[in-house]
N, C-alpha and C positions, 0 to 999 in steps of 0.2 A: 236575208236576215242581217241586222248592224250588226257588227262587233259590238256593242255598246251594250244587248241586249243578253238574257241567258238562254238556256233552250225552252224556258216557260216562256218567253218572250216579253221578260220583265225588265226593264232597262236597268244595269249596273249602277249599285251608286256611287258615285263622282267621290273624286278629295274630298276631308271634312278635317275639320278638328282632330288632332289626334286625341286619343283615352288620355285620363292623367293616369300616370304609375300607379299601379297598389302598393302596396309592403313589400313584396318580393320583388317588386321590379326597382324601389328603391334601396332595399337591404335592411335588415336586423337594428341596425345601430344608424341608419340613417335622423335623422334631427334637422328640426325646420323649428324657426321660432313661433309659428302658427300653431303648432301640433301641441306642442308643449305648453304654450296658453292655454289651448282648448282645454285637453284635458287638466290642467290645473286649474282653472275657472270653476271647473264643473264640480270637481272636489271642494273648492274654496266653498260656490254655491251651497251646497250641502252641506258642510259645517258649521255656516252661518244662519243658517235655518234651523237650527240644535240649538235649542235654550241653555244644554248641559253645557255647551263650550262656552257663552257666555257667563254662565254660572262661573265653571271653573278659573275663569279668567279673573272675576270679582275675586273670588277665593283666593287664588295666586296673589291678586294687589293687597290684599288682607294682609292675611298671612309672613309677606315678606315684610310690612311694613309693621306687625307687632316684636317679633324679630328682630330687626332693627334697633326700635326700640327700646326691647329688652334687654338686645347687646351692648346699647349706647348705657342706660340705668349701670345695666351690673358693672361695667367695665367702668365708669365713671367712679360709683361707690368704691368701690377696689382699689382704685388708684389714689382717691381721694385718703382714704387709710393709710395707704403707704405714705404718701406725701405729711401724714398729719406723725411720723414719726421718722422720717429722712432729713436730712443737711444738706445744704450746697444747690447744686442748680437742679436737681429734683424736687425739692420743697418749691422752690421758685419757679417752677416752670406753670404754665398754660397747663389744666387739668387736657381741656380739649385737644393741644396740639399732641401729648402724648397718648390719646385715645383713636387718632387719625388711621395708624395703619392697621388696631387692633377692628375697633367697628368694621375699616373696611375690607379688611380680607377673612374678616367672619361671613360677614354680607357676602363675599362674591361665591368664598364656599356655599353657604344656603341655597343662593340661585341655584348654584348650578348642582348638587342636591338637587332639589326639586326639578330642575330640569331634567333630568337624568332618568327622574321619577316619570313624570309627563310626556316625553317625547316616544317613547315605544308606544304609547298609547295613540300615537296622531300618525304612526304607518303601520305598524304590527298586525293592523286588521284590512289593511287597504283594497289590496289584489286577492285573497282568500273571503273578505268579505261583500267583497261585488262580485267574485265567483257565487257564492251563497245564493244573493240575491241573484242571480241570474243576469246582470245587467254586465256583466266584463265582457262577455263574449257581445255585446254590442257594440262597442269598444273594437276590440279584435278584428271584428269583419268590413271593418271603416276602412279610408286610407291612412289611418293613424297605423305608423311602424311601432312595434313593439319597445323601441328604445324612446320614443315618444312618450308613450303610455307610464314607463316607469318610472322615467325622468318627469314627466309633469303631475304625477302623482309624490313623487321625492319633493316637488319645490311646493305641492299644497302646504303636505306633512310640516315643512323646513317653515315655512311664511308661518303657518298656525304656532309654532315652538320659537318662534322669534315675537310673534305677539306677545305672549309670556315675558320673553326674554327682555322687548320693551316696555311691559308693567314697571319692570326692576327698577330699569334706569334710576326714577326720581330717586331711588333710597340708596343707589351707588353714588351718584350725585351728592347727595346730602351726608352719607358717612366719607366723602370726599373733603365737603366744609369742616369737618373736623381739625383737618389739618396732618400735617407729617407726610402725606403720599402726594406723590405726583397728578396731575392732571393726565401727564398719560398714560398712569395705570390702567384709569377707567374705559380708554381707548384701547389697549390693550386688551383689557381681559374682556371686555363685549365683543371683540372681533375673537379671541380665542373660544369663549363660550358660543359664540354663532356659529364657530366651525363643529367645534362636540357636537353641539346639537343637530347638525345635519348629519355628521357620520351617525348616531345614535338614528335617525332616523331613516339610515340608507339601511343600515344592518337590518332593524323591522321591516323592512320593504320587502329585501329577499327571505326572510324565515315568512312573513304572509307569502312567496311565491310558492318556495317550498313545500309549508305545509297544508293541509284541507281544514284544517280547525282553527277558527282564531286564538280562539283559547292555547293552544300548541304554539301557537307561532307569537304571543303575547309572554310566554314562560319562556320561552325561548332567548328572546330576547332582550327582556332582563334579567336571566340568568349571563348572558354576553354582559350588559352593563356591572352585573358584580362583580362577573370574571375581572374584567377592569378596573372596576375600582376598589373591589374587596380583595379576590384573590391573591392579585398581585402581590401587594405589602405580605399577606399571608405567605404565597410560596418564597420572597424574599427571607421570609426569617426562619422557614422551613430548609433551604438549602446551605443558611449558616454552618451547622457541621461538616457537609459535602464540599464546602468551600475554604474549610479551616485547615491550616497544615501547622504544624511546628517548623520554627522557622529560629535563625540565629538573630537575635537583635539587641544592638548596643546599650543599654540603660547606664543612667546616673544615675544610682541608688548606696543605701545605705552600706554600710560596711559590714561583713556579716558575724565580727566581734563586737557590734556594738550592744550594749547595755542600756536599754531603753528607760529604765530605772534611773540613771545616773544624775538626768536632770541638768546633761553637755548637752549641746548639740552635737550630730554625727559631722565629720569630716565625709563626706561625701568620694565618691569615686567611679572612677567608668566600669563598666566589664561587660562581658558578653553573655547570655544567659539564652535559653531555647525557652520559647516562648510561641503558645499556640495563639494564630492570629486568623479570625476572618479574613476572605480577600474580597472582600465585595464588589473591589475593581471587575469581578469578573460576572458580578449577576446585576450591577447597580440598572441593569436594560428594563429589567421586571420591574420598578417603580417609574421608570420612565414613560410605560404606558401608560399610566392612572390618572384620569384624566385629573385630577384636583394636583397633581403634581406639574403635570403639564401648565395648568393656570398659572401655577406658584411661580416657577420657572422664565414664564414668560413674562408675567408683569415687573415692572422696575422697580428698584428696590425704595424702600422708603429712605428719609430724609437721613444724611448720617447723624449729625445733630437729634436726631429723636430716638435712633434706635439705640442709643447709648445709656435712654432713661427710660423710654418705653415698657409697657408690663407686657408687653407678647406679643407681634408680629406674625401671623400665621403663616402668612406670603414666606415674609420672609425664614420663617423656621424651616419651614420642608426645602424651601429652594437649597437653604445650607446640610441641611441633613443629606438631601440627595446628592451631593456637590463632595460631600466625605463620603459616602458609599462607592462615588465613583472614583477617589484619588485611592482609596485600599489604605492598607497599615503602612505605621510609620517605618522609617528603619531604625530610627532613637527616641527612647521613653524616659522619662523625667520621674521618678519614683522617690527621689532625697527632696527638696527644695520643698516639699509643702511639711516637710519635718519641722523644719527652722521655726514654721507660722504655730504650730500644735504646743511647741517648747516656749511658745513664748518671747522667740529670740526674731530679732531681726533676720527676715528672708533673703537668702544670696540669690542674686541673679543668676539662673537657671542658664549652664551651658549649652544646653540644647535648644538648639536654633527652630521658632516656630513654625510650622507645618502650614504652608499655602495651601488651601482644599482646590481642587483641579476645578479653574474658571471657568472651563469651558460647558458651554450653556447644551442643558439636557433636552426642553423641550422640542426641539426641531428632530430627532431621533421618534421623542413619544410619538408626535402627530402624526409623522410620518405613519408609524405603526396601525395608528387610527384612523388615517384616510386611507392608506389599502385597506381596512375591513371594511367600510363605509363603500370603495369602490366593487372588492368584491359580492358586496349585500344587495350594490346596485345591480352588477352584470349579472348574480343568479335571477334576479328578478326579468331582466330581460331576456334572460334565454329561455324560462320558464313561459315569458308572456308570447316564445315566440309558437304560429301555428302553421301546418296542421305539428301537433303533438304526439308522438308515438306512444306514449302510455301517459295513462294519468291515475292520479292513489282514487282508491278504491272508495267509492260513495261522495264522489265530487262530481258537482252540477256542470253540465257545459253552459245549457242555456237554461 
């Protein structure tokens, strides 16, 4: 008998090809650019077969462009009025250049609004609704790894919420023409808003891994995007008392034999005075994750030249509001010096030295905060898509 042969007398088979790896023999979080196409092909396939996403996409190019619109009309009117009872180089200026940063960072708020709205909707149902349908575990039993699977379902989700994001463009463009803002705002905040919209879209990935219901895992995760962008500001101004102390602090104020009657002006004077102050230095973190803050933050500021005649810069308001949240109170307040303007008398220049708001730039803090939830949305998803599974919730399909 050969060597070659077994005891049934069947010849051994020879070298061959080795197996290629399954999932476990490549790992959890292993990533091949193959795998990641695949499955994200096959979601893109499927979406674009769905009349409703073209629908909605018409809807989105609407919509942002009556918007627009209506911001450029009212904003225009508005200005126009003031200018038709102002002097100097308000009267004289370009209706348009001074409407430049207001259109535009109405517009980029709107976007991303609506974005914000749409994007739970294109992963919130992904991995719990092909569980539903019975087709994940086809998926699963392939050599696609598990971090494949979530990850090329995260970059349909992200591509489908960027088509959106590209409707916009032309109307960011065009409240661009208006003038007063930079060219690289719009660079700016389209790469800022592509990033929101993928954490927004990694977070729905892991609450579908999570939960059995789409329904469940769609509440879910705009209840996340409120927390973010509603709650925030809310627990900001809710922590104001928790954050207020009496404190000793220097004023220039009035005298406190003065006779307001008298129809002098007050002689003015230092003193010291206990004075309860927010410290907001200490919570300004809570606004830094909101994403419309984040935007604000990040795009560059408008023209100086315009925002000196400008009716409203959004951009630019929150950037500065958050920017004094995070410098805290003053240590000297000015209480006399607007006496002088009320009396009718000429105003003394105000010995208290004006207050810098703390330059340093918030949104890299925020995003941060927003791309760990976005990473951890992604890794429950992967650990969730990983098999076999020791338990799974109750009344959920395998196959």
């Amino acid at each position: 008998m050969s060597d070659l042969t077994t005891d049934h007398g069947a010849a051994a088979p020879g070298p061959g090809p080795a197996p290629s790896a399954g999932p476990a023999e490549r790992g959890t979080w292993a990533l091949s650019r193959h795998g990641v196409r695949t499955v994200a092909v096959l979601e893109l396939r499927q979406r674009v077969r769905s009349t409703r996403w073209i629908v909605a996409l018409g809807v989105w190019f609407v919509v942002v462009g009556a918007i627009t619109g209506l911001t450029w009309a009212a904003a225009n009117t508005t200005l126009r009025s003031t200018q038709n009872i102002a002097t100097g180089p308000l009267a004289a200026a370009r209706p348009t250049t001074l409407l430049g940063p207001t259109i535009f960072g109405l517009v980029v708020f709107f976007v991303l609004f609506l974005g914000l709205l749409v994007s739970p909707t294109l992963s919130a149902t992904s991995i719990n609704g092909d569980r539903a349908a019975g087709t994940l575990a086809t998926l699963q039993v392939t050599l696609l790894t598990p971090a494949e699977i979530a990850v090329g379902k995260l970059v349909a989700a992200w591509a489908a919420a960027l088509a959106f994001l590209t409707a916009s463009v032309p109307y960011l463009v065009l409240a661009l023409t208006a003038g007063g803002t930079p060219v690289l705002s719009v660079i700016v905040c389209l790469l800022v808003l592509a990033v929101l919209l993928a954490v927004v879209c990694a977070i729905g990935l892991g609450f579908s891994a999570l939960t059995a219901r789409t329904s469940g895992s769609a509440v879910l995760t705009y209840l996340s995007v409120a927390g973010l962008t509603v709650l925030s500001p809310i627990m900001f101004g809710l922590t104001i008392p928790a954050i207020s102390s009496a404190d000793q602090v220097r004023v220039w104020s009035v005298p406190t034999d003065f006779q307001g009657d008298s129809g002098q002006a007050p002689q003015c004077e230092w003193r010291t005075e206990t004075i309860r102050q927010p410290h907001t230095e200490r919570t300004w973190w809570l606004l830094a994750v909101n994403p419309f803050v984040i935007v604000a933050d990040a795009a560059p500021g408008a023209r100086a030249d315009v925002t000196r005649y400008t009716t409203f810069d959004p951009l630019g308001g929150i950037r500065g509001l958050v920017r004094e949240a995070r410098t805290g109170p003053a240590a000297e307040q000015d209480q006399c010096t607007g006496v002088f303007a009320v009396l009718g008398e000429k105003a003394a220049v105000s010995p208290v030295a004006a207050r810098e708001p703390d330059r340093g730039v918030v949104w890299p803090w925020g995003l941060a905060v927003n791309l760990l939830l976005g990473a951890s949305g992604l890794a429950i998803a992967v650990r969730r898509l990983t098999i076999p599974q020791r338990a799974l919730p109750r009344g959920t399909r395998v196959a």
